[in-house]
Every structure is written in structure tokens, then in C-alpha cells.
C-alpha positions in Angstrom: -47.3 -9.7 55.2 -46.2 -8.3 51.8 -43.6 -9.7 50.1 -41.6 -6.3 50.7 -42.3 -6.3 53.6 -40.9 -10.0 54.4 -37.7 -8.8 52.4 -37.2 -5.8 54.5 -37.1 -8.2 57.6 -34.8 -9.9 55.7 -32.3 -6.4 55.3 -32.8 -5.7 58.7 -31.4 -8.8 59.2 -27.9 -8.4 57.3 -27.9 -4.8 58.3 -29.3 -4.3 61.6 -28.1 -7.4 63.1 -24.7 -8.4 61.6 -23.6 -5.5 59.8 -24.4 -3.3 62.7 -23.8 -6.1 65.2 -26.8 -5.2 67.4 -28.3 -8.3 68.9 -30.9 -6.5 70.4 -32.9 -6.8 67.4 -33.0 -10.8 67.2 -35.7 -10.6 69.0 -37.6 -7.6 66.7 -36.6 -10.0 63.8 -36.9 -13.6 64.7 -39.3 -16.0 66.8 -38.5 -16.5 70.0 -38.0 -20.5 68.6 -36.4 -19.4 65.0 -35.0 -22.9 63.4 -31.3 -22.6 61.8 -30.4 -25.1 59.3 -26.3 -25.8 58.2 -25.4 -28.5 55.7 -23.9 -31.1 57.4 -19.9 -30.6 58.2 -20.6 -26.8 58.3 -17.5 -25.9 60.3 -19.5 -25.2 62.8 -23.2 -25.4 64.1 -24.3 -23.1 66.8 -27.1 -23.6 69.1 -28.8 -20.1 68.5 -28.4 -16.8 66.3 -27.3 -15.5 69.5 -24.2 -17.3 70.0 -23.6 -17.6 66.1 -23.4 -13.8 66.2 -21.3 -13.9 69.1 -18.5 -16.7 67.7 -18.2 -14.8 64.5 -18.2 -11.0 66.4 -15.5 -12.6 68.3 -13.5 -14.4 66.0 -14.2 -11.3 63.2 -15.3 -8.5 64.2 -15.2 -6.2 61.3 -17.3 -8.4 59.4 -19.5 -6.7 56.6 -22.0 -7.9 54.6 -23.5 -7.2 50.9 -26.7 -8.4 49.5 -26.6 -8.9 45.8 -29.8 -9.9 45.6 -33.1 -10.5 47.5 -36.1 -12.5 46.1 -39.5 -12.8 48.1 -42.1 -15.6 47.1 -44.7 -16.5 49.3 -43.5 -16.6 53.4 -39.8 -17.2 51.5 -37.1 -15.1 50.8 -33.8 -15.9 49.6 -30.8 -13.8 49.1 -27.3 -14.0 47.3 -24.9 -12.6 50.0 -20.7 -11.8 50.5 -18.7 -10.6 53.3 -15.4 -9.8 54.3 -14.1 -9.9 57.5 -10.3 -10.4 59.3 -10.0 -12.6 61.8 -8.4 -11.1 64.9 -10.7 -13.2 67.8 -10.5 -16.4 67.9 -12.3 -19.1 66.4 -12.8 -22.6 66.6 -10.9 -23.1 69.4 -8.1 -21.3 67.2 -6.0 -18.3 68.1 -6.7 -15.3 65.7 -5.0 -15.3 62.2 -5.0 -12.0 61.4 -5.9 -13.4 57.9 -8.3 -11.4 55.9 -11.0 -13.5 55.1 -14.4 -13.0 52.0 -16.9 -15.6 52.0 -20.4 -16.0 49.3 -23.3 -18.0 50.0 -27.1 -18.1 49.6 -30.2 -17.9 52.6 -33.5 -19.1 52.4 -36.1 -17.5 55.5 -39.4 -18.3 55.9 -41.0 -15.9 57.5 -44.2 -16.2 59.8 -46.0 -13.2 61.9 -43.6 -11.0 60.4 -40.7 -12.6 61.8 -38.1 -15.3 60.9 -39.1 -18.5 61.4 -36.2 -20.9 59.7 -33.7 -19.6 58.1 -31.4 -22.2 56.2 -27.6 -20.8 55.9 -25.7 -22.2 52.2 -21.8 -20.5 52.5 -18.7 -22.0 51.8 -17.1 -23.2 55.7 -14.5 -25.0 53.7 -13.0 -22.0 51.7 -13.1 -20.0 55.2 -11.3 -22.8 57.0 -8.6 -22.8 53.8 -8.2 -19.5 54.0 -7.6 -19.5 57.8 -5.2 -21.7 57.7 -7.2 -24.0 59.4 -6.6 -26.9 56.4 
């Protein structure tokens, strides 16, 4: 695979699947056995993209991405990323806020067959749960 083409898997990705909220393409995008990667004490750690998507459609489902930057090297791409987002579902075993919510972070996928492989997730859970109210 190119390298543009690895980085328009990766758009497809913020666009397709999370800005547009259509999980049918998970499986256009991703291996069937994609890896996710959190840092440790992430507030949370789902299972599978599919259930990530749906706690955070839930808990916010207005939530819109922007790429600031993409940057493809070899089967890697990482991109510089933001969202906002209110939280009127709940999440975390907590009632909806109603608390508008931004958020800034970096990804790293490897891709592999023209899919996502891993993908390994850098945002700021802390500042989310702050500004939830949550802490």
C-alpha cells in the first residue's frame, strides 16, 4: 500500500466511522482481530472498536472530530486529532452531564492488507473526566 493510501484508511477512519458514526465500515477499515492499545488508567478500556464506538455514541453523541495533521511512514500513520462533543448519554456508569466536552490526543495505526491492524489511542481521559464532573 502507498503511504496515501494507508492515510486515507486512516480519514476514513475519523470520518467515516466516528464522525459519521457508521459502524458498518469497521469492518471495510480494520482486521477482523485489530489490536487497541490505551495507557494504563485510561478512563476506560473497551474490549473492541465496536463497543468503544458504541459507549462514546451513547454517552456523546454529537461528537466531531478534526484532524490537524496526518503523517504516513512505512505500514504507520499517526495523526494529531480534537473533538468536541456534549455529553447527554451516559457514561461510565454516570447519568448524562449535559456538559460540553473538547478533548486533543495523538494515534498511531499500523496498517497491514490495507486495513488497521493496531491502533494505539494517546488523549487526555483525565481532562474528560474533570470536565465531566466526574473528579
Amino acid at each position: 500500500m502507498s503511504l496515501e493510501a494507508n492515510k486515507l484508511i486512516v480519514t476514513r477512519y475519523w470520518e467515516d466511522l466516528w464522525n459519521n458514526k457508521n459502524s458498518q465500515v469497521i469492518d471495510q477499515i480494520t482486521k477482523k482481530d485489530v489490536k487497541l492499545h490505551f495507557p494504563p488508567g485510561q478512563a476506560h478500556q473497551p474490549t473492541s472498536l465496536e463497543v468503544w464506538l458504541e459507549t462514546a455514541v451513547t454517552a456523546f453523541p454529537d461528537v466531531r472530530f478534526s484532524v490537524q495533521e496526518i503523517i504516513a511512514e512505512g505500514d504507520k500513520v499517526v495523526c494529531r486529532w480534537s473533538y468536541k462533543a456534549t455529553n447527554t448519554g451516559p457514561f461510565l456508569e454516570s447519568e448524562a452531564t449535559n456538559k460540553n466536552v473538547t478533548d486533543q490526543g495523538i494515534n498511531m495505526f499500523r496498517i497491514e492488507d490495507g486495513k488497521i491492524a493496531e491502533m494505539w489511542m494517546s488523549g487526555d481521559s483525565l481532562g474528560l473526566l474533570k470536565q465531566l464532573g466526574a473528579i
